[in-house]
C-alpha positions as CSV (number, residue, x, y, z in Angstrom):
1,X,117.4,-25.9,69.8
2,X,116.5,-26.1,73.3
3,X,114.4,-24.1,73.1
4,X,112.1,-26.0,70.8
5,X,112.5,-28.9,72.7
6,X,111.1,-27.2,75.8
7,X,108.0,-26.0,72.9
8,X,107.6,-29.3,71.6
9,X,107.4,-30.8,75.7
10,X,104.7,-28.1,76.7
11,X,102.9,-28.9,73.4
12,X,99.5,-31.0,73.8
13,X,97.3,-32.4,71.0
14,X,93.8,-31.1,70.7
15,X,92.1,-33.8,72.5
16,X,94.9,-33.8,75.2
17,X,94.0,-30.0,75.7
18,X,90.4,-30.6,75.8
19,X,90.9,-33.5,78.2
20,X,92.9,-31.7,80.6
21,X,90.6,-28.6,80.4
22,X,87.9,-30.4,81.2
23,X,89.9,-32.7,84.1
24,X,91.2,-29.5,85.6
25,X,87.5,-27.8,86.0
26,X,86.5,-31.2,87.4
27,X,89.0,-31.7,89.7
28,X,89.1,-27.9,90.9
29,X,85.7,-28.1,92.9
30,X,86.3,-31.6,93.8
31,X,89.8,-30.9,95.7
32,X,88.4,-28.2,97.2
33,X,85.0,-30.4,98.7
34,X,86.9,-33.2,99.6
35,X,89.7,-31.3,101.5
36,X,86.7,-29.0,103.3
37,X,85.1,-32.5,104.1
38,X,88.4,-33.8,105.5
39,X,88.6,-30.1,107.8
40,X,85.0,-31.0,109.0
41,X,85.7,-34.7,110.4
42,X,89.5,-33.4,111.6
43,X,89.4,-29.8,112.7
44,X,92.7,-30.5,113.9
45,X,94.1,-30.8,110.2
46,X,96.8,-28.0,109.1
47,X,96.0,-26.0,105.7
48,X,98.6,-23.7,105.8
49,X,98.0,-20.2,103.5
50,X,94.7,-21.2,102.3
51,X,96.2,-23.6,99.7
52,X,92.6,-25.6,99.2
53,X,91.5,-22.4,97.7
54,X,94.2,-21.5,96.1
55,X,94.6,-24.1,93.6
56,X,90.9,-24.7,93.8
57,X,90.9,-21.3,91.7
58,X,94.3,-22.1,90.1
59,X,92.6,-25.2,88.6
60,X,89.5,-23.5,87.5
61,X,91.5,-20.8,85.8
62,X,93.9,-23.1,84.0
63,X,90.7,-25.2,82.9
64,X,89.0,-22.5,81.6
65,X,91.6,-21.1,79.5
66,X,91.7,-23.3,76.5
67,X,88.3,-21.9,75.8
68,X,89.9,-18.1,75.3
69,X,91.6,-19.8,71.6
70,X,94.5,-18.0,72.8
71,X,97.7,-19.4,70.2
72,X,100.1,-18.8,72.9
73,X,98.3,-20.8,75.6
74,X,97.2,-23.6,73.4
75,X,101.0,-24.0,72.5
76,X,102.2,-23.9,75.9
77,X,98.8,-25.5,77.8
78,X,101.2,-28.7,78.4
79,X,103.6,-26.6,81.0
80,X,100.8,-25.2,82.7
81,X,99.4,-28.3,83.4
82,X,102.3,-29.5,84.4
83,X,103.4,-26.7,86.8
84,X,99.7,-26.4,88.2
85,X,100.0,-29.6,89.4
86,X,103.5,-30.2,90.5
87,X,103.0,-27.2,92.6
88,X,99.9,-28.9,94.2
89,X,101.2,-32.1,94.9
90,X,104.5,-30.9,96.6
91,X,101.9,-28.9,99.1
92,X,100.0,-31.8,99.5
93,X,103.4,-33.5,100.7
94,X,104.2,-30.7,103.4
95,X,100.7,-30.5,104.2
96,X,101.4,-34.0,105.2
97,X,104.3,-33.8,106.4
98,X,102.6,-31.0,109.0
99,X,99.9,-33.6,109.9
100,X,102.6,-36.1,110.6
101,X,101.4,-38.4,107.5
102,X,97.8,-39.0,108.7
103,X,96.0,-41.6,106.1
104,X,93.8,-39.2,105.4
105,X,96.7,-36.9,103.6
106,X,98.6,-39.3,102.4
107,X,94.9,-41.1,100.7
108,X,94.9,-37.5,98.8
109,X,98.7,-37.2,98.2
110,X,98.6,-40.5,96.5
111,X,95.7,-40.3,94.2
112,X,96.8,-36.9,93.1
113,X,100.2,-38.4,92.1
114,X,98.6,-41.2,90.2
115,X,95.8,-38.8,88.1
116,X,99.2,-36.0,87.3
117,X,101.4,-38.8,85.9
118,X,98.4,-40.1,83.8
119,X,97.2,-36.4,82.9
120,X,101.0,-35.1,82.1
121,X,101.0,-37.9,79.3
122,X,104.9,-37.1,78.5
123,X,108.1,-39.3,79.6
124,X,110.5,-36.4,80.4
125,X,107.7,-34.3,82.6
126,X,106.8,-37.3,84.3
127,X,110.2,-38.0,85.2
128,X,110.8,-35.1,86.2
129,X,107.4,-34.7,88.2
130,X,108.0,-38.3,90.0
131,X,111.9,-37.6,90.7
132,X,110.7,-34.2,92.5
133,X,108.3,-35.6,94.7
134,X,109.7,-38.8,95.2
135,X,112.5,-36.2,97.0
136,X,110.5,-34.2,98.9
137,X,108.4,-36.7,100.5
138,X,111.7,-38.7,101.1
139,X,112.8,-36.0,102.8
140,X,110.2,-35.1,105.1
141,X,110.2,-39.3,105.7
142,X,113.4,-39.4,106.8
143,X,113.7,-36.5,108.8
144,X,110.4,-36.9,110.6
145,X,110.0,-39.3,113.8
146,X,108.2,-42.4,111.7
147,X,109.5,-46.1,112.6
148,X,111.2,-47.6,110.0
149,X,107.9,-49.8,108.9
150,X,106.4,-46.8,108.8
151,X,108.9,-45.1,106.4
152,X,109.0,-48.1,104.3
153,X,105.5,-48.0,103.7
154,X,105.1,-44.9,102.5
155,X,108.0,-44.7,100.2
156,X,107.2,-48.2,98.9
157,X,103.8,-47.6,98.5
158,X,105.4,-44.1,96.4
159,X,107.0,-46.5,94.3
160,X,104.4,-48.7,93.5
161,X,102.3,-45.7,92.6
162,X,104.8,-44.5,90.3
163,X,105.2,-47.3,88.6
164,X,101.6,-48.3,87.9
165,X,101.6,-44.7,86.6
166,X,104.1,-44.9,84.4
167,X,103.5,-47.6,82.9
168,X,99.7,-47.0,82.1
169,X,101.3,-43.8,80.6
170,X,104.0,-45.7,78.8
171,X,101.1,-48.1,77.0
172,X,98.8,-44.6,76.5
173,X,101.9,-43.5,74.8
174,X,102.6,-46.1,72.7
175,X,98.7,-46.9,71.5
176,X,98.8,-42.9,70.6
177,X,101.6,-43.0,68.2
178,X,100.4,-46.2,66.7
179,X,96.9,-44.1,66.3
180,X,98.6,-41.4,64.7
181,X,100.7,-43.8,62.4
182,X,96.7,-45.1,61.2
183,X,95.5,-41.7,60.7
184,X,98.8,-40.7,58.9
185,X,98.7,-43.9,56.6
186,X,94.6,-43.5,56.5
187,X,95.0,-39.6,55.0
188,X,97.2,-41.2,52.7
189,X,94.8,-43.8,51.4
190,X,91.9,-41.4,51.1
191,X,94.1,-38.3,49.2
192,X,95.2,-40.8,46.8
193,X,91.4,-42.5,46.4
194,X,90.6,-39.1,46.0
195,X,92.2,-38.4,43.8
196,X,91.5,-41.7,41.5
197,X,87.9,-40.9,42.4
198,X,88.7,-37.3,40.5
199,X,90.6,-38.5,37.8
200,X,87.8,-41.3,37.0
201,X,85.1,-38.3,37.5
202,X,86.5,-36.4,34.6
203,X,87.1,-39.4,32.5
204,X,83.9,-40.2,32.5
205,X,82.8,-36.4,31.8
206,X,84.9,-36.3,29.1
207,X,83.0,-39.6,27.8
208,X,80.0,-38.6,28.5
209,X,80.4,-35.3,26.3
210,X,81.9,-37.7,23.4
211,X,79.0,-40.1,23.5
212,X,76.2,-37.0,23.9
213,X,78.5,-35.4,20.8
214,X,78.6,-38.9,19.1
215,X,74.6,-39.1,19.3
216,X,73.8,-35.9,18.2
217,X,76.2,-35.8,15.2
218,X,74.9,-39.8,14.5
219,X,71.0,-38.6,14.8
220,X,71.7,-35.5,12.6
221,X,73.6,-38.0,9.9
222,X,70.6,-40.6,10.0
223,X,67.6,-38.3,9.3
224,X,69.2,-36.7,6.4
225,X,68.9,-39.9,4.4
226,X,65.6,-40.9,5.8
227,X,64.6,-37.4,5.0
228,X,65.6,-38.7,1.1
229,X,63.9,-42.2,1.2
230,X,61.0,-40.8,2.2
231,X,60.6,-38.1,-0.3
232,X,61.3,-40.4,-2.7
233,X,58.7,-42.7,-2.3
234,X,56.1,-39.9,-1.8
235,X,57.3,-39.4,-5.2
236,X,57.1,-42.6,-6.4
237,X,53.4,-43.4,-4.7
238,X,52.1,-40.5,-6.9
239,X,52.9,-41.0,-9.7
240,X,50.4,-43.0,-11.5
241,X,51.9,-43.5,-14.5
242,X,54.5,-45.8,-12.7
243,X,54.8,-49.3,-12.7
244,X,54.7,-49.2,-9.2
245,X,51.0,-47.9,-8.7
246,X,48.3,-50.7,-7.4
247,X,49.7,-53.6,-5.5
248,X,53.0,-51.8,-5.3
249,X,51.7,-48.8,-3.5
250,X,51.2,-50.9,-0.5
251,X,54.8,-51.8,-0.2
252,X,55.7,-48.2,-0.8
253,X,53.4,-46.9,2.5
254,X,55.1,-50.2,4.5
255,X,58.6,-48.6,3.7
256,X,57.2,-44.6,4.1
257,X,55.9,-46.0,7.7
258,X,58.9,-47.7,8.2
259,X,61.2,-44.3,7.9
260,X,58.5,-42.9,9.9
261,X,59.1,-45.5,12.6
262,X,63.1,-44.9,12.1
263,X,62.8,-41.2,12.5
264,X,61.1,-41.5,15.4
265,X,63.6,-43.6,16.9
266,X,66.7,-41.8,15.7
267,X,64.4,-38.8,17.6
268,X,63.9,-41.0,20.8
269,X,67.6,-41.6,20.9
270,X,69.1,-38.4,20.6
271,X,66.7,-36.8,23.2
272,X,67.5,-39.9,25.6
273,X,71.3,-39.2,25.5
274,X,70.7,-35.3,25.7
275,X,69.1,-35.9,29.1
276,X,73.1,-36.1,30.1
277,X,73.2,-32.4,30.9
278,X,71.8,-33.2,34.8
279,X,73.5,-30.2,36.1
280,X,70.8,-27.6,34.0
281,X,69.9,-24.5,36.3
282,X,66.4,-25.0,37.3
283,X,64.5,-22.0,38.4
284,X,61.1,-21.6,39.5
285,X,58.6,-23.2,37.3
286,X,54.2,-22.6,37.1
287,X,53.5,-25.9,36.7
288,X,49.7,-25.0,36.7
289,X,50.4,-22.5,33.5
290,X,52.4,-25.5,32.3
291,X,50.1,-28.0,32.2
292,X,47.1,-26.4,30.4
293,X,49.5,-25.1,27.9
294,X,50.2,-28.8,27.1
295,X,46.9,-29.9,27.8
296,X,45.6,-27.0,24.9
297,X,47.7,-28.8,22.4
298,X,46.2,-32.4,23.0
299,X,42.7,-31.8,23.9
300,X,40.5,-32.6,20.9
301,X,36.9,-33.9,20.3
302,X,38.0,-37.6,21.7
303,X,40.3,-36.3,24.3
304,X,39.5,-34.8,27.3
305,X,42.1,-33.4,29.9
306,X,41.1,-32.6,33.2
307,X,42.8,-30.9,36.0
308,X,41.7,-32.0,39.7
309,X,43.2,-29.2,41.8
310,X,45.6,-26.4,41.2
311,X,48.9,-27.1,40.4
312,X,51.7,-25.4,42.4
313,X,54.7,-23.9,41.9
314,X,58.1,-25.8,41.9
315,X,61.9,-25.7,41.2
316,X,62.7,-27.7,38.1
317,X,63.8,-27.7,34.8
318,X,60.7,-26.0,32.3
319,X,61.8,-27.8,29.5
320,X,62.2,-31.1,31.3
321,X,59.3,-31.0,33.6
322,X,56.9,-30.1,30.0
323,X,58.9,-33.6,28.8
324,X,57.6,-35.6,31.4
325,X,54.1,-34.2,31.1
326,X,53.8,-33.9,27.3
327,X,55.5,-38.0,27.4
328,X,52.7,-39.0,30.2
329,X,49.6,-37.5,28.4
330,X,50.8,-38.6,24.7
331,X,51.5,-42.1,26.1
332,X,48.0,-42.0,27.4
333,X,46.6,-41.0,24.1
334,X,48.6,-43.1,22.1
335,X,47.4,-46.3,24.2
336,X,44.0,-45.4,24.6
337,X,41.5,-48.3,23.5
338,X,38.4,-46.3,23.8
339,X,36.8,-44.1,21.4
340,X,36.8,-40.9,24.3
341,X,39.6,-40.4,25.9
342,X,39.6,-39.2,29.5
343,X,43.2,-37.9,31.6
344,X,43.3,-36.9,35.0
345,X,45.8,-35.1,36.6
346,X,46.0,-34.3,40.1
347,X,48.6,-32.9,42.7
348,X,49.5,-33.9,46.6
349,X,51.8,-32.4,48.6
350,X,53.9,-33.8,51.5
351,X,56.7,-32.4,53.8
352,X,59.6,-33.5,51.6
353,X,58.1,-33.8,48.1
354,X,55.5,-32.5,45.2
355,X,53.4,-35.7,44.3
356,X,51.8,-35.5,40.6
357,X,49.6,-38.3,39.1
358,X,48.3,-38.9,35.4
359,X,45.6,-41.1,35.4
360,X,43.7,-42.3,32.1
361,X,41.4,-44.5,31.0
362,X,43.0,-47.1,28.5
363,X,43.5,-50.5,28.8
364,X,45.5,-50.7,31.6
365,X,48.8,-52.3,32.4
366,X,49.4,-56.2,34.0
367,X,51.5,-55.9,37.0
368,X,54.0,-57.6,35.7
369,X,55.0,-55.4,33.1
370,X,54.8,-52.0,35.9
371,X,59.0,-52.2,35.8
372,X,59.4,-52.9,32.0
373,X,57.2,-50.1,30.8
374,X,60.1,-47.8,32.1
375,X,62.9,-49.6,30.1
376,X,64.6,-48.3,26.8
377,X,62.9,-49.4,23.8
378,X,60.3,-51.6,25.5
379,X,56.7,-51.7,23.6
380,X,54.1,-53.8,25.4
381,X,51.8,-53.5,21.7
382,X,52.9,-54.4,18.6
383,X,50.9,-52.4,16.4
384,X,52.1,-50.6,13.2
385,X,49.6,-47.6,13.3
386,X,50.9,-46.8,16.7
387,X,53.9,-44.7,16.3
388,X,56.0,-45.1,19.2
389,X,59.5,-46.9,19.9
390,X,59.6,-47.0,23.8
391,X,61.4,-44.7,24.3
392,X,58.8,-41.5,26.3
393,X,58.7,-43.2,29.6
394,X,62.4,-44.1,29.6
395,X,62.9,-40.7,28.6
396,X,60.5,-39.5,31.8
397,X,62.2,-42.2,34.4
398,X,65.5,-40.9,33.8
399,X,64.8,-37.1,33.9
400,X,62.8,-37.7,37.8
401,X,65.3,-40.4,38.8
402,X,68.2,-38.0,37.8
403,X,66.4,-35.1,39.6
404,X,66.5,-37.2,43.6
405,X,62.6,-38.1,42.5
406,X,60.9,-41.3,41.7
407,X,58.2,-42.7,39.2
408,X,56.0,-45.9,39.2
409,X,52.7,-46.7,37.6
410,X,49.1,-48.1,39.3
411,X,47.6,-50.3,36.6
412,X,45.5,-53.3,36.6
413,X,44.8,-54.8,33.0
414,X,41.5,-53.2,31.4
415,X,41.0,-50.7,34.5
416,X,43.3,-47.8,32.9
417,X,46.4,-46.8,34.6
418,X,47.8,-44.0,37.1
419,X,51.4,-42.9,36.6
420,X,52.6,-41.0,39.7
421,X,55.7,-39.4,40.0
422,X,57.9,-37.4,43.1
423,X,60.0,-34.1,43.0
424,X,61.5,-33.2,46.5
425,X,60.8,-29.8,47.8
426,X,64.1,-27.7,47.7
């Protein structure tokens, strides 16, 4: 038992041991110049057995020792300090008591006392270190040949020392434990958000697979019938010999667009919701290779796909990356209000990112709807022959935004329309 109490009183806190480390090789070649200054203005002034160099190295060795990560001495750092600089300060007192208590010891034997007490930062040492020397220099006081103003100067002025001390100490003490009691109750507070944090995190994993499953298996239900309606008026629009032939016909290719129009939606959603998955690997991708693979399957007698520069390679997602492309250039196409239809792509790079940039030559976009464009379901033409359901540049916002990168579009209405999109560098 008492033997972990002298552990625990030798024992120092990180900070306290970095402190005094640092204190210690501080104060080491500062003793040592002021006490060489005070031998140069009073050659008369006793150092017996070279202390001023002693401890000068004593100090520098105990301050540099933290640094060696020893266990041992990082356990017991607190006694060193504390015998380190008892043992100079009851020196200091004979030295002064040998100089018959010039100022210009005492001036040293005082602020010495008052930076120990503050840097031993425990009650029981500090008592212990103020009981010792209050002793010793009481002793040399009383036996020496000082008047008795004198004496009760110096061992007032002691006092007053140690008490000032002690109780800047005392409220060092006291604001440290409450410090600790925070960081305790603080730990506390962020292990248990923590843990919420985690607990929500796979909650909303788990709902995340159920609503990816829900979307698939609901897509995968809803096509099979539109599959049937629209075989089955294909059926009914050739046969001739139907009632339904002439005037009907018509409303037969309104419903057979109309199941178009639903297929492609029940398509948009379920590859919307699969874009979930943000965690796929990406590897390196040839976006140049890429791009004129997708740009062969578009390019036709009224579409032409240029690229400005070569494209470079990047880490991405293949089959996400061709989504944003194939979405871009289709949109374009779809959109187009001119007989020819010209694309552009081009490339810039900057220190933190791949900049790409589709450029057409359609009707162009009013500035007002640059943010809406990018919204689920959101058509800015209302056009039957046009079959789209909003649903490609959502599809391309969420894959860059969900990839650290960013998309916008540069449009003025009837001067065609630039969409340029970021992908940091890895």
């Amino acid at each position: 038992m008492i033997k972990n109490v002298l552990k625990n009183l030798g024992r120092l806190e990180p900070f306290e041991i970095r402190n005094s480390s640092i204190t210690l090789c501080l104060g080491a070649p500062s003793t040592f110049i002021y006490l060489e200054i005070m031998k140069y203005y009073h050659p008369e002034i006793i150092m017996p057995f070279y202390g001023h160099i002693i401890f000068t190295i004593l100090f520098l060795i105990a301050g540099i020792l933290p640094n060696l990560k020893n266990k041992f001495i990082l356990q017991h750092y607190g006694w060193l300090v504390f015998f380190s600089t008892m043992a100079f300060q009851h020196y200091l007192t004979y030295v002064t008591h040998l100089n018959h208590f010039s100022l210009d010891c005492l001036l040293v034997s005082y602020v010495f006392i008052f930076g120990s007490v503050l840097l031993l930062s425990n009650r029981i040492l500090v008592l212990i270190y103020s009981a010792s020397q209050a002793l010793h220099l009481s002793y040399y006081v009383y036996y020496s040949n000082l008047d008795s103003v004198a004496e009760s100067s110096i061992l007032l002025s002691l006092f007053v020392i140690f008490v000032f001390s002690f109780l800047m100490m005392n409220g060092f003490i006291r604001y440290q434990k409450k410090l600790k009691s925070l960081n305790i109750n603080l730990e506390d507070i962020v292990q248990k958000r923590t843990l919420d944090l985690e607990n929500r995190a796979k909650e909303l994993l788990e709902k995340n697979k159920d609503l990816e499953e829900f979307a698939y298996v609901v897509s995968h239900d809803l096509k099979r019938p539109l599959r049937n309606i629209y075989t089955l008026t294909d059926w009914l629009g050739e046969d001739e010999d139907k009632q339904f032939y002439g005037v009907a016909k018509e409303s037969l290719q309104q419903i057979k667009q109309q199941v178009r129009q639903m297929d492609l939606l029940v398509e948009g959603i379920l590859n919307y919701s699969l874009q979930m998955d943000v965690d796929q690997e990406g590897k390196e991708v040839n976006v140049h290779t890429l791009v004129k693979r997708i740009i062969s399957q578009h390019t036709c007698e009224n579409v032409t796909i240029t690229l400005e520069k070569k494209l470079p390679r990047i880490i991405f997602s293949e089959s996400k990356l061709a989504q944003v492309f194939q979405n871009l250039i289709q949109n374009a196409i779809k959109h187009s209000d001119k007989e020819q239809v010209e694309i552009h792509i081009d490339y810039k790079a900057t220190k933190t990112a791949h900049t790409f940039f589709v450029n057409d030559n359609g009707p162009g976009i009013d500035t007002k709807y640059h943010e809406k464009i990018f919204e689920l379901f959101q058509k800015l033409q209302v056009d039957s022959k046009i079959e789209a359901i909003g649903v490609g540049l959502a599809l391309v916002k969420k894959i860059i935004e969900r990839n650290d990168g960013e998309i916008y579009v540069e449009s003025a209405e009837g001067n065609g329309a630039t969409f340029v999109f970021t992908i940091p560098k890895s």
